[in-house]
C-alpha positions as CSV (number, residue, x, y, z in Angstrom):
1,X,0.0,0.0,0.0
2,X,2.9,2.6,0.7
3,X,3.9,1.9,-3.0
4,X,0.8,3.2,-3.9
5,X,0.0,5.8,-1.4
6,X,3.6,7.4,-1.2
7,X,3.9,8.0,-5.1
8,X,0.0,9.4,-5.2
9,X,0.9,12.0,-2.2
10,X,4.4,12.7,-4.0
11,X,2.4,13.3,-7.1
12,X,0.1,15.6,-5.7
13,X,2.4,17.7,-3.6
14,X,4.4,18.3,-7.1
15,X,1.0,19.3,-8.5
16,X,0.3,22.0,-5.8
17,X,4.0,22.7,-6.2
18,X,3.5,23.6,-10.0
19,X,0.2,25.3,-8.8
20,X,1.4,27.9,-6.5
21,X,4.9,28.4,-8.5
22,X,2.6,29.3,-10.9
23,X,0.1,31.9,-8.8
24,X,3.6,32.9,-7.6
25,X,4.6,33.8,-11.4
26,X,1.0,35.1,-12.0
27,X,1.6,37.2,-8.8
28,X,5.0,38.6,-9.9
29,X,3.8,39.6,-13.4
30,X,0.9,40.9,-11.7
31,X,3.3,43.4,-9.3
32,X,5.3,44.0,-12.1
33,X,2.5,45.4,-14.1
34,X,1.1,47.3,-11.0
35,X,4.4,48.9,-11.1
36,X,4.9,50.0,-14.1
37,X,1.5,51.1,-14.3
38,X,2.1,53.4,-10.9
39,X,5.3,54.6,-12.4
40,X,3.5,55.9,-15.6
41,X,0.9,57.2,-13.4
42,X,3.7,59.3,-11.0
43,X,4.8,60.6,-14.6
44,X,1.7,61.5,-16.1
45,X,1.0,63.2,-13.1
46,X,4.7,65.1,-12.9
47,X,4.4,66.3,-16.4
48,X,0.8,67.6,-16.5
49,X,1.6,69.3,-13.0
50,X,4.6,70.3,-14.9
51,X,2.8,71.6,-17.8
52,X,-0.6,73.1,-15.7
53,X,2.3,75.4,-13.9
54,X,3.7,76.3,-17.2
55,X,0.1,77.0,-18.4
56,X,0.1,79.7,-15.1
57,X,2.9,80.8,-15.9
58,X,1.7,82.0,-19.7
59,X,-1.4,83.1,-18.1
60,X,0.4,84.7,-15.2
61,X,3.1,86.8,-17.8
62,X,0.0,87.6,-20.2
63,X,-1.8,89.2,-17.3
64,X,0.6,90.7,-16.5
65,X,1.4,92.2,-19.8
66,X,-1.8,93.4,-20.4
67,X,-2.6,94.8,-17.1
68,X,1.0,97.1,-17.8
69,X,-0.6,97.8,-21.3
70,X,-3.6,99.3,-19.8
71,X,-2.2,101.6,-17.4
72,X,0.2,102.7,-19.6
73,X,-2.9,103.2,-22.1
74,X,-4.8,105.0,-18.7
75,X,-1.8,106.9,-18.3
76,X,-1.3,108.4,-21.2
77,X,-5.2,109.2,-21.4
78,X,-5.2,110.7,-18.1
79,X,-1.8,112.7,-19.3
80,X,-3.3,114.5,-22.3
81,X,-6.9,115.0,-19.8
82,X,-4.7,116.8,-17.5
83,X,-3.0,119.1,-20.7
84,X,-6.1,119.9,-21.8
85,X,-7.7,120.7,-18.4
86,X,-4.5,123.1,-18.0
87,X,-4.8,124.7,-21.7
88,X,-8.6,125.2,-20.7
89,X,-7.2,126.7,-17.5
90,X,-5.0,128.9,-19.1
91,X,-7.7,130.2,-21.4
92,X,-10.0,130.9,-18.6
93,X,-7.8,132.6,-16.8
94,X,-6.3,134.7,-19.9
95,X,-9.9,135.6,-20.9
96,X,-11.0,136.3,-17.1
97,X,-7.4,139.0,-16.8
98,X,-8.6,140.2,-20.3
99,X,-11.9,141.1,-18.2
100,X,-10.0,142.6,-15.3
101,X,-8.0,144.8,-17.8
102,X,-10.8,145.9,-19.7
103,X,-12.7,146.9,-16.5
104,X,-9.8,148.4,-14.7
105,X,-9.2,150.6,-17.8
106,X,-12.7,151.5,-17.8
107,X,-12.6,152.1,-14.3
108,X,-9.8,154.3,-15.3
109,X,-11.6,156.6,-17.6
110,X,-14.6,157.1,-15.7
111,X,-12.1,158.5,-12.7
112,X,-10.2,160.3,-14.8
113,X,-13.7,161.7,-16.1
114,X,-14.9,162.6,-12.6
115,X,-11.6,164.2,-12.0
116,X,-11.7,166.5,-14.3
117,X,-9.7,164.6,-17.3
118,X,-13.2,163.9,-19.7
119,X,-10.8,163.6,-22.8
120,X,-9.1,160.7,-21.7
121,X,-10.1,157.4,-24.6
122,X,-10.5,154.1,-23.5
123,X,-8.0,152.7,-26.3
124,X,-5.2,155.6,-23.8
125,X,-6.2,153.9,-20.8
126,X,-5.6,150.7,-22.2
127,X,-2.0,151.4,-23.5
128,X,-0.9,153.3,-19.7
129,X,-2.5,150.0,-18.6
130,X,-0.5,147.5,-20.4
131,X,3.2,150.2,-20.1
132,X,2.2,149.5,-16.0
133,X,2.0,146.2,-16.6
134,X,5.1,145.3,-18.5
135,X,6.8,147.1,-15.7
């Protein structure tokens, strides 16, 4: 009976043998592939973090390109606002001492009238006006 029984349980023991050598192979591939596939994974995530940061960085340099465009734009705007508030200024104020000179050489006459100097024109006042001036 131990011929029979010995060779039968040898037999088997080389079958499980073959059986988990195999799962063990199966297991190995198996890890190997996992691997591989979480190395590719670790890269696909470095080079799309790699080119989202890129991406920023574009966006990041265009922004800030366009927001130095538009004050230099605002800038220059508010630059010819201002010289044309100041040539309006100047004109007002020209225009207002143009007034002043008028009435003061008016004012002029009229004394000079009261005080006795009637033939005294406008146009005289004017010109003693401006001589004081210039002075």
């Amino acid at each position: 009976m131990s011929k029979f029984i010995i060779p039968k349980t040898a037999e088997m023991i080389n079958l499980r043998k073959e059986k988990i050598d195999g799962e063990l192979a199966k297991a190995t591939e198996l890890k190997k592939r996992v691997e591989e596939g979480i190395t590719r994974y670790e890269t696909a995530v470095r080079e799309a973090s790699q080119k989202a940061n890129m991406e920023l960085q574009k966006t990041k340099d265009e922004l800030n390109e366009t927001v130095t465009r538009k004050q230099s734009d605002l800038a220059a705007r508010l630059n010819a606002e201002i010289e044309q508030g100041e040539k309006r200024i100047d004109a007002a104020k020209n225009k207002a001492l143009q007034k002043v000179e008028d009435a003061a050489a008016t004012l002029a006459v009229d004394v000079l009238a009261k005080v006795g100097f009637a033939g005294v024109s406008l146009d005289k006042a004017q010109k003693v006006l401006d001589s004081l001036k210039k002075e």
